[in-house]
MARTIBA-518746 format. One line per 8 residues: number of its first residue (from 1); for each residue x, y, z of C-alpha. Coordinates in steps of 0.001 Angstrom, whole numbers. Layout:
REM MARTIBA-518746
NUM	X,Y,Z  ...;
REM end
This chain:
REM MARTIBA-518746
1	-5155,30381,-65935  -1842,31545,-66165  -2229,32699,-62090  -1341,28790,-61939  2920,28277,-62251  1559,24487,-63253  -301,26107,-66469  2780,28379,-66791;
9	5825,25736,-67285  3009,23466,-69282  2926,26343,-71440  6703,27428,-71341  7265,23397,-72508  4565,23322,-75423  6006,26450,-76986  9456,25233,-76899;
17	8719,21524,-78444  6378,23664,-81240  9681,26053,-81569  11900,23143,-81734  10057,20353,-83954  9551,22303,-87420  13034,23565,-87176  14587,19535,-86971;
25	11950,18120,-89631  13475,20684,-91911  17190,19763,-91256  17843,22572,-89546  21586,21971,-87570  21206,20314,-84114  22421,23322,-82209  19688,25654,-83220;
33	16968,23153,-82139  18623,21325,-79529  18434,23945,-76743  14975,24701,-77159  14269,20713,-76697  16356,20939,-73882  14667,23691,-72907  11627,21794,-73085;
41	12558,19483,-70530  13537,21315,-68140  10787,23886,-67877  7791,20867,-68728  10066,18279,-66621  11755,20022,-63571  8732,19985,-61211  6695,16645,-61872;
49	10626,15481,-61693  11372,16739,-58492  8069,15858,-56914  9318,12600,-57891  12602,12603,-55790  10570,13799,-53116  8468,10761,-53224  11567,8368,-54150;
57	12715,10241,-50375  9627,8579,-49230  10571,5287,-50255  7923,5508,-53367  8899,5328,-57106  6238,7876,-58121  4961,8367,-61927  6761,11649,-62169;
65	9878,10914,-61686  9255,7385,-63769  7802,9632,-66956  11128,11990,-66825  13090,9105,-66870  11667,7694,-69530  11854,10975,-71782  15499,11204,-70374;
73	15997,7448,-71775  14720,8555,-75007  16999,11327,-75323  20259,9203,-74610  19332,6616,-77179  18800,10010,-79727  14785,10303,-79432  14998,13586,-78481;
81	11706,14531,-79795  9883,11390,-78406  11073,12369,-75119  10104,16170,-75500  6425,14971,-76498  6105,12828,-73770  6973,15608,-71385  4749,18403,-72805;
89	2012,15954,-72392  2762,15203,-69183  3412,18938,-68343  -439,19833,-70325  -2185,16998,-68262  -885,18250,-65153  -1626,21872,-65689  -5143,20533,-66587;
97	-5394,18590,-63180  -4366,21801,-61173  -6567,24358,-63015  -9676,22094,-62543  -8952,22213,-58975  -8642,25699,-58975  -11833,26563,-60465  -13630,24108,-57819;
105	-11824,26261,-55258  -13463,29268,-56826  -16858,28071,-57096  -17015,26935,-53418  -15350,30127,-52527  -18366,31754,-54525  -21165,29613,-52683  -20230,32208,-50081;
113	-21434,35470,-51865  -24871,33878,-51839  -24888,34618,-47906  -25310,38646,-47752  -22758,40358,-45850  -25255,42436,-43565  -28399,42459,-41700  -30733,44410,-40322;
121	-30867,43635,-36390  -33668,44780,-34375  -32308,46441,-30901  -34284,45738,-27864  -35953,49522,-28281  -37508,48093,-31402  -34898,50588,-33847  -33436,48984,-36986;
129	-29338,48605,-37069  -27400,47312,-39700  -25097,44667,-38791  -22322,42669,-40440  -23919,38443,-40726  -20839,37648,-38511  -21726,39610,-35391  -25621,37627,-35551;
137	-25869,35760,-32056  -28330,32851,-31182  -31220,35425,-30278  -31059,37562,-31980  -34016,39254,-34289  -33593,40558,-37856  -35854,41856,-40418  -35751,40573,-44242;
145	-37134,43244,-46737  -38980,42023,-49895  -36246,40694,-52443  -33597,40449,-49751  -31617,37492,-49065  -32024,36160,-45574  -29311,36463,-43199  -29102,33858,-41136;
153	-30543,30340,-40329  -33833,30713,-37984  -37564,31227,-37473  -40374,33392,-38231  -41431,35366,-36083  -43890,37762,-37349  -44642,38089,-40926  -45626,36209,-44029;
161	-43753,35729,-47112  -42847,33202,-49925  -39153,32457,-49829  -36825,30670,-52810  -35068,28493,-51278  -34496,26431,-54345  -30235,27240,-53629  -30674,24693,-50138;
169	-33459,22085,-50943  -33934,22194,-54726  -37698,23345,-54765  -38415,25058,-57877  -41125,26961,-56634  -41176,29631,-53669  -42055,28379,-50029  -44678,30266,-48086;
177	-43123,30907,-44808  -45616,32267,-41889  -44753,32820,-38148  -43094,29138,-36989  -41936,28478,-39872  -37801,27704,-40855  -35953,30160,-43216  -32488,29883,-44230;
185	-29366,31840,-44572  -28548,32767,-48354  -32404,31957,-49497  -34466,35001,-51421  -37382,36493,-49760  -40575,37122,-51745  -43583,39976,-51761  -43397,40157,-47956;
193	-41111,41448,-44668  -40593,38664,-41947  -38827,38832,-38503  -36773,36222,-38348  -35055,34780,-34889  -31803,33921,-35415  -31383,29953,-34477  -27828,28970,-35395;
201	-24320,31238,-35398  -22921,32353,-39498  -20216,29501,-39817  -23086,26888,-38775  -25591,27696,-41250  -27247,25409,-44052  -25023,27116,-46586  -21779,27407,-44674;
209	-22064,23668,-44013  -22493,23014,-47820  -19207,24645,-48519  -17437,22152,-45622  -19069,19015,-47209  -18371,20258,-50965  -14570,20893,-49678  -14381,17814,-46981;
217	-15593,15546,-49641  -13411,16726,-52373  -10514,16278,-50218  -10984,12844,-48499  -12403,11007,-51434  -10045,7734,-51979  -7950,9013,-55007  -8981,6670,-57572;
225	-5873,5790,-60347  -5820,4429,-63771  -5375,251,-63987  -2560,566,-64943  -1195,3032,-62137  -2213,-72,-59960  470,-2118,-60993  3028,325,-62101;
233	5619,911,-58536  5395,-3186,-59087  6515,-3407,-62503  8615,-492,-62622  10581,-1394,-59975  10710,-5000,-61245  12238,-3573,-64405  14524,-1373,-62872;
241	15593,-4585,-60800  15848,-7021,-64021  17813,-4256,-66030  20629,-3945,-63617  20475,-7805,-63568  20918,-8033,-67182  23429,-5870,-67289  25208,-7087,-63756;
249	25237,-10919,-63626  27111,-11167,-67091  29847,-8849,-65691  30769,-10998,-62560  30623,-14321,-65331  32983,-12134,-67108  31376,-10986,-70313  32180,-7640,-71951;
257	31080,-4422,-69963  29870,-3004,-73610  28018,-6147,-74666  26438,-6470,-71062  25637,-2817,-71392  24049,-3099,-74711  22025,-6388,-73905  20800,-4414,-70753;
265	19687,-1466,-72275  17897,-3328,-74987  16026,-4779,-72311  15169,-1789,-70930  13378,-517,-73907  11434,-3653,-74666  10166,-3902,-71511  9222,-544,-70565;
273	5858,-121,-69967  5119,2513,-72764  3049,-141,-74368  1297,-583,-71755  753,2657,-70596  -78,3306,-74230  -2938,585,-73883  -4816,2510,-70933;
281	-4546,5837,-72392  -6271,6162,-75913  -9336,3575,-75157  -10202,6639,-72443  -9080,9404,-74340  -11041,8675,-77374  -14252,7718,-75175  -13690,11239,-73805;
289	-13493,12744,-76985  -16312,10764,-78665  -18834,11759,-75457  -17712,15148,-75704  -18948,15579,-79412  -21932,14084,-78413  -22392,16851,-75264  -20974,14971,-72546;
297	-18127,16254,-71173  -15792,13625,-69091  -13110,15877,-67318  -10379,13138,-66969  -9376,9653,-68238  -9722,8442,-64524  -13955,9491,-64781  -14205,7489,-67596;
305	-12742,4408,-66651  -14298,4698,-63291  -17829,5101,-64652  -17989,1645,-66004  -17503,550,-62696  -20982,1937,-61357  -23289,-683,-60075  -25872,1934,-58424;
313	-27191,5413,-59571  -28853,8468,-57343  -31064,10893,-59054  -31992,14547,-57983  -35309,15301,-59100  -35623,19233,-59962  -33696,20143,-62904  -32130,16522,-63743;
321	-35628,14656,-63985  -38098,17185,-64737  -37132,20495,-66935  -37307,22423,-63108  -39599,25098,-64519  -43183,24769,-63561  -45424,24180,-66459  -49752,24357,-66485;
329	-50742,20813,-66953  -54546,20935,-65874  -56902,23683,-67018  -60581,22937,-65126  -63672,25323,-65381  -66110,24313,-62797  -69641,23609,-64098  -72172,26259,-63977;
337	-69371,28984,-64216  -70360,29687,-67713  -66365,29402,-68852  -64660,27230,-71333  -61188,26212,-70544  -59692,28943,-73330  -61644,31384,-71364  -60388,30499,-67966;
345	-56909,30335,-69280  -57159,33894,-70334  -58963,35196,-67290  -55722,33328,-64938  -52580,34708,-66971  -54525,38731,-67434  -54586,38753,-63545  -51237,36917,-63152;
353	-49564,39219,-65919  -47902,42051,-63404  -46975,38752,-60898  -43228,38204,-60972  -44235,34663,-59480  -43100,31597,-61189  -46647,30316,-61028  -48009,33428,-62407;
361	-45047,32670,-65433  -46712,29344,-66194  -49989,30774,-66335  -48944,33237,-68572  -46384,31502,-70938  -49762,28835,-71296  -51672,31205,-72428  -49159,32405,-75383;
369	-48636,28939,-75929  -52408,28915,-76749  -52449,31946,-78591  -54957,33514,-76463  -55303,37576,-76198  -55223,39035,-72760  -57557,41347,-71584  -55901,44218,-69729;
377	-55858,44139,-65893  -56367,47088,-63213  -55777,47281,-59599  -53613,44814,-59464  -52751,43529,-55763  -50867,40669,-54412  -50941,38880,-50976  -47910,36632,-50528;
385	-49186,33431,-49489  -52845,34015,-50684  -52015,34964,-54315  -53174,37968,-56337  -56408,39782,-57518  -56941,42126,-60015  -59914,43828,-62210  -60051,42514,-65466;
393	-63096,42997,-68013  -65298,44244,-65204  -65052,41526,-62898  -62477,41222,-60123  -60246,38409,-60795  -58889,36342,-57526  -55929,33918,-58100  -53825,32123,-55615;
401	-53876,29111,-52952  -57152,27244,-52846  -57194,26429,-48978  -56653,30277,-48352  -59367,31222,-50762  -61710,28834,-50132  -61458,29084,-45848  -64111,29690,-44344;
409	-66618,28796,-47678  -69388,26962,-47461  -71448,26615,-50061  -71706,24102,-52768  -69492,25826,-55129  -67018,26161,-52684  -67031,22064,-51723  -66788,21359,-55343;
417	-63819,23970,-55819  -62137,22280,-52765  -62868,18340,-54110  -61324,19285,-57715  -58396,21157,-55676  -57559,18295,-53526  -57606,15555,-56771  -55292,17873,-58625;
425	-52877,18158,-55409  -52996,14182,-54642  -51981,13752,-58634  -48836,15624,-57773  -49579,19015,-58852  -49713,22537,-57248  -53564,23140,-57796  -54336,27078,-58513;
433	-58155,28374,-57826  -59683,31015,-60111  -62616,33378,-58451  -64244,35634,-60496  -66566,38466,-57918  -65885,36027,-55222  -67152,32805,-57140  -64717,30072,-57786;
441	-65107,29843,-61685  -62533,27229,-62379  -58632,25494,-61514  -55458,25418,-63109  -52991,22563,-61632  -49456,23585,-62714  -46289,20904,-61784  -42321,20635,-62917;
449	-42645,18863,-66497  -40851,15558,-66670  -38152,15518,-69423  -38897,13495,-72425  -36571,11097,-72123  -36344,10704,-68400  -37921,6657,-68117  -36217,5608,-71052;
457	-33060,6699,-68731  -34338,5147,-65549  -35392,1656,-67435  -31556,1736,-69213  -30052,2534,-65838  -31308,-57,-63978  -30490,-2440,-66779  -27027,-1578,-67062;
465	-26302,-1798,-63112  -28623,-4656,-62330  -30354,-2000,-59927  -33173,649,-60271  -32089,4108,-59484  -32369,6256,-56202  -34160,9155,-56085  -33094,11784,-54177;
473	-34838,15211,-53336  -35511,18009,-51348  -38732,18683,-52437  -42051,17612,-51087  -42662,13561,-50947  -46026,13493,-52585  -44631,15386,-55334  -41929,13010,-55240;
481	-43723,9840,-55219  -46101,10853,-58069  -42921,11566,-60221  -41008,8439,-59080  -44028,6106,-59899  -44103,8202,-63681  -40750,6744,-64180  -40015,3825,-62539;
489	-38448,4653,-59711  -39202,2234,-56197  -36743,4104,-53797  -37726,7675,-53055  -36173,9674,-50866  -37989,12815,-50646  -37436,16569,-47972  -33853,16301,-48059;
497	-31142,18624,-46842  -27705,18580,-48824  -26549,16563,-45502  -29089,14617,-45753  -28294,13448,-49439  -24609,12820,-48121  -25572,10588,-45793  -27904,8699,-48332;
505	-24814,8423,-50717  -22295,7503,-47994  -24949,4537,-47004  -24742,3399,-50831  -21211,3087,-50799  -20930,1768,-47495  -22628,-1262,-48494  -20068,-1343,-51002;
513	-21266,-76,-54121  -20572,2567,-56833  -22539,5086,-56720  -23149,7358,-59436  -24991,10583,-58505  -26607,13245,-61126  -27704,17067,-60288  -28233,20437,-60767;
521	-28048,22495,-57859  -25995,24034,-55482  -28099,21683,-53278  -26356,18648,-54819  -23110,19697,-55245  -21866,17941,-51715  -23807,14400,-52851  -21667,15182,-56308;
529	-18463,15271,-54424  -19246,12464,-51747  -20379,10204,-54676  -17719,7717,-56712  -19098,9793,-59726  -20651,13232,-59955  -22394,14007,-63291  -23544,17769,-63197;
537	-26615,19110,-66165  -25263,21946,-67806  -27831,24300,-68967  -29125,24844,-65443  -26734,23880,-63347  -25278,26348,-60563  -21408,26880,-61137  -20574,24678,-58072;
545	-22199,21498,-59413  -20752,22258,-62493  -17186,22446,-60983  -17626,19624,-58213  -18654,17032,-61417  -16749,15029,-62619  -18802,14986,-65689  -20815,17462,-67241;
553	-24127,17169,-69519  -23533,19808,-71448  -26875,19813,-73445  -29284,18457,-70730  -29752,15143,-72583  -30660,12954,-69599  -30247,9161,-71885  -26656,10441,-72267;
561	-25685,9156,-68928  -26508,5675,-69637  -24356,6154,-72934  -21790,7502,-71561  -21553,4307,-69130  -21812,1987,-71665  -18704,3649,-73212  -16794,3513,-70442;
569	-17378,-160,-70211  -16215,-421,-73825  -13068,1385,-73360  -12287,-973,-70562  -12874,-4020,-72791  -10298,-2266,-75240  -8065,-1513,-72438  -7791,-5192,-71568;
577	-7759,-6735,-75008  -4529,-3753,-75404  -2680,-5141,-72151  -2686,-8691,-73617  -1497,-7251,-76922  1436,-5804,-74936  1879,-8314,-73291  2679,-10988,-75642;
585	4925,-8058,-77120  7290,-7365,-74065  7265,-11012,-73184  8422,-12382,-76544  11126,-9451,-76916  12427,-9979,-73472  12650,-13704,-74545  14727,-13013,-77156;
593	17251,-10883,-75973  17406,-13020,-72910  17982,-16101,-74764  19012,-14920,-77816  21165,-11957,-79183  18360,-9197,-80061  19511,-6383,-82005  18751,-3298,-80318;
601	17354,-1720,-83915  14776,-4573,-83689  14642,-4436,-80131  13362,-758,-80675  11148,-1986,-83674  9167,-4304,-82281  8530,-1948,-78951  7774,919,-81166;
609	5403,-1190,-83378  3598,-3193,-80288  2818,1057,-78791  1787,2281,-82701  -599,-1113,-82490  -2328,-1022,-78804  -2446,3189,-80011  -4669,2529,-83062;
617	-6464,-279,-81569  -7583,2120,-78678  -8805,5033,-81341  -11656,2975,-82243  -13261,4355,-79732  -13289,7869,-82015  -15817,6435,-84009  -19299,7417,-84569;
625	-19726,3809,-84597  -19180,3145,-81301  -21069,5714,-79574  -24325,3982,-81841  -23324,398,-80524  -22543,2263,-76675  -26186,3517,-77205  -27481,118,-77897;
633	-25743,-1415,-75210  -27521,1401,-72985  -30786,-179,-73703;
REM end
């Protein structure tokens, strides 16, 4: 953190003010805690200040250079602390800004370790040579051990293997990959060894391109301001404009420099916009800090006033729908095998128990869920694509794919195996055959379980944005549709690429809309950064979603997001109702010291007092009541 000279001078500024403001509360003389609040603004104030006169270069009155000259104007009127304050803030929430775009930096930078550095090239002799990724041509041939990460983008040539590939198109389970077949750089390689031809060059592979979208996205997405940054080069150079007025057109009618002087810089205070900015501020702020106790975490006040403005929501599926851990859902003996399902449950997970497959998991985290004892298991074998076999009470155990096992079978048992295989498979799940001695004996169908409180989200969703939700995925469309129809969902958008998701987002908001997009995966992290709104799950989710979010759910409670929105459209109500407040305020002061004589003590009262009032109305938000009535609102 302190790498960053932002964080540095933000944290120079904070220990000065803390230095400074016990020693004048306590009477301490004026030239013991003077310098340190001068010290304050200079090292909190010098750099947002002189990015400021940059941009007043430019022809632009720029919010850094507006925010030291209002801590400046606090000082020469004697609030020296007020102006301190306002700078150290200033200072922390740009360090904040600056460090959050560091860490995205990092995590893209770290999407690149999941490429490995070297492969092993086959010459044209048929010897093995290692080679650094970079020097891979179109052509070339490589070989991927068991448990290696694949090199480069291309096809198999010779060799079968299940590859996780889960990092590119969100799949949660392995992929088996056979001569033909497309593998990509960065993905993990299974049981098996494949030759792989290399089809596209290092800096054009799936992953590489991730890490341009992730960064092109972050960079050209329309900065988005506060409502009140909208308006502010208007009004503040309006005010600037009206003060000198004040304080010039009495002087050529002859009045008193010192009266003219005072009268203008009474104006100045009662119509600077601290009120007003003061009315943006805590509405967000609170929202922020009342989703964040309730595990949301909103990384700036710009996220959560923009998240009331979504009007159309994308879904991944794996990991932000469903818990993106395979789970056994089906447990089928086949009549005549003699085999209840507690039996057949026990026989699956004492042959899958040596399998490091996540299938083989399921099956065996089932069974302890049951509470069933497992036999031991002998001559344990496994064939990647086929599945695995092993001895267990006697009899030798087969489980694995039912269209490998059951090829070439013809016999009733064998028709009946394949019937019950290919019901399980059209419900959506990955259907698992048991053989017992070369029988079939029973099925297991196994699928990604749905979070609990994933249609109550989609229903509340489309509610709130007049619009059912979007789902997008990489994984297979039949698995796709059967979870989309589960909870609502109409538009399904299923065997997607990260590009591919890009371009599905960028079609949303080119027909104008907000779109709000929420994932997991590395996979997701460019439709994150493209979107209006990226909200990232937090248990599971890589470190680049995390990062590329602009929101993070920090305990993976899916009807937060609704919430959260309903918040946001809360906190804009409050901002509203706080502008009028101000308003009425800065109009009715300016009033009177335009047509009246105000006194600047009152002038300063009533502006003080209008900022204290738009503050506390805008810390309702803190409430646990309002989160209750924001999860009403949700639906």
């Amino acid at each position: 953190m302190l790498a960053l000279p932002e964080v540095r001078w933000a944290v120079a500024a904070t220990v000065c003010f803390l230095l400074a403001l016990p020693l004048q509360l306590t009477g301490t003389p004026a030239w013991i805690w003077g310098p340190l609040y001068a010290a304050a603004y200079v090292t909190g104030g010098w750099e947002p200040g002189w990015e400021g006169l940059k941009a007043l270069r430019e022809k632009t009155l720029d919010v850094d250079l507006l925010m030291v000259v209002a801590a400046l104007g606090a000082a020469a009127i004697g609030q020296v602390m007020d102006g301190a304050l306002l700078i150290v803030i200033f200072a922390t929430s740009g360090a904040l800004e600056a460090l959050a775009t560091a860490r995205t930096a990092d995590s893209v930078r770290g999407l690149l370790a999941l490429a490995p550095a070297t492969a092993t090239r086959i010459t044209s002799n048929g010897s093995e040579q290692a080679v650094s990724v970079v020097e891979l041509a179109i052509g070339d041939t490589i070989l991927v051990r068991p448990g290696e990460r694949v090199g480069a983008d291309g096809r198999v040539l010779d060799g079968a293997s299940e590859v996780d590939q889960a990092t590119i198109t969100g799949e949660p389970l392995p992929v088996l990959k056979e001569p033909g077949d497309e593998v990509f750089a960065g993905t993990v390689n299974g049981t098996g060894a494949l030759r792989v031809r290399v089809e596209r060059d290092a800096t054009d592979s799936v992953l590489a391109r991730i890490v341009r979208m992730v960064e092109e996205a972050s960079g050209t997405k329309a900065p988005t301001q506060l409502f009140i940054e909208k308006v502010e080069q208007r009004y503040s150079l309006g005010m600037v404009a009206a003060t000198l007025a004040v304080f010039l057109v009495p002087l050529a009618f002859g009045a008193e420099p010192t009266g003219a002087l005072l009268r203008a810089m009474t104006f100045m205070i009662v119509a600077s916009p601290c009120a007003v900015v003061l009315a943006t501020m805590p509405p967000l702020l609170s929202a922020i800090a009342n989703a964040g106790r309730h595990g949301v975490l909103v990384k700036s006040a710009v996220v959560m006033e923009r998240l009331g403005q979504v009007d159309a929501v994308a879904l991944d599926k794996t990991g932000t729908l469903t818990e993106g851990v395979p789970r056994v859902t089906d447990v089928r003996p086949l009549p005549g095998a003699g085999l209840g399902e507690r039996e057949l449950l026990a026989l699956s997970a004492a042959a899958e128990h040596p399998s490091e497959h996540p299938l083989a998991r399921a099956v065996v985290d089932a069974a302890r869920e049951w509470e069933l004892p497992l036999p031991s298991a002998r001559d344990f074998d496994s064939t990647p694509g086929v599945g695995v076999t092993a001895t267990v009470e006697g009899r030798r155990v087969t489980v694995g794919a039912p269209a490998r096992l059951l090829s070439g079978a013809a016999d009733s048992v064998a028709a009946h195996a394949a019937v019950h295989a290919a019901g399980l498979e059209e419900s959506g799940r990955t259907a698992v055959l048991v053989m017992a001695d070369g029988v079939p004996v029973g099925l297991l169908g196994l699928a990604d379980r749905l979070r609990p409180d994933a249609a109550a989200t989609v229903a509340s969703l489309a509610q709130l944005t007049g619009t059912a939700p979007t789902l997008l995925t990489g994984d297979n469309p039949r698995a796709a549709a059967q979870l989309a129809a589960e909870v609502g969902i109409a538009d399904v958008r299923a065997g997607l690429l990260p590009q591919d998701k890009v371009s599905a987002v960028t079609e949303v908001k080119r027909a104008g809309r907000t779109v709000l997009v929420v994932g997991d995966g590395v996979n997701d992290a460019p439709a994150l950064a493209a979107a209006h709104t990226g909200v990232a799950m937090g248990r599971a989710g890589s470190d680049l979603a995390l990062e590329t979010a602009d929101a993070v759910i920090v305990r993976d409670e899916l009807a937060t997001v609704p919430t959260v929105i309903a918040l946001s459209r809360r906190a804009r109500r409050l901002v509203v109702e706080n502008l009028v407040i101000a308003g009425i305020f800065i109009a009715g002061l300016v009033v009177w010291d335009l047509a009246g004589t105000l006194p600047l003590p009152l002038g300063v009262a009533g502006h003080e007092g209008s900022t204290v009032l738009v503050g506390l109305n805008g810390l309702r938000l803190l409430g646990e009541r309002a989160w209750r009535r924001a999860v009403a609102e949700a639906g």
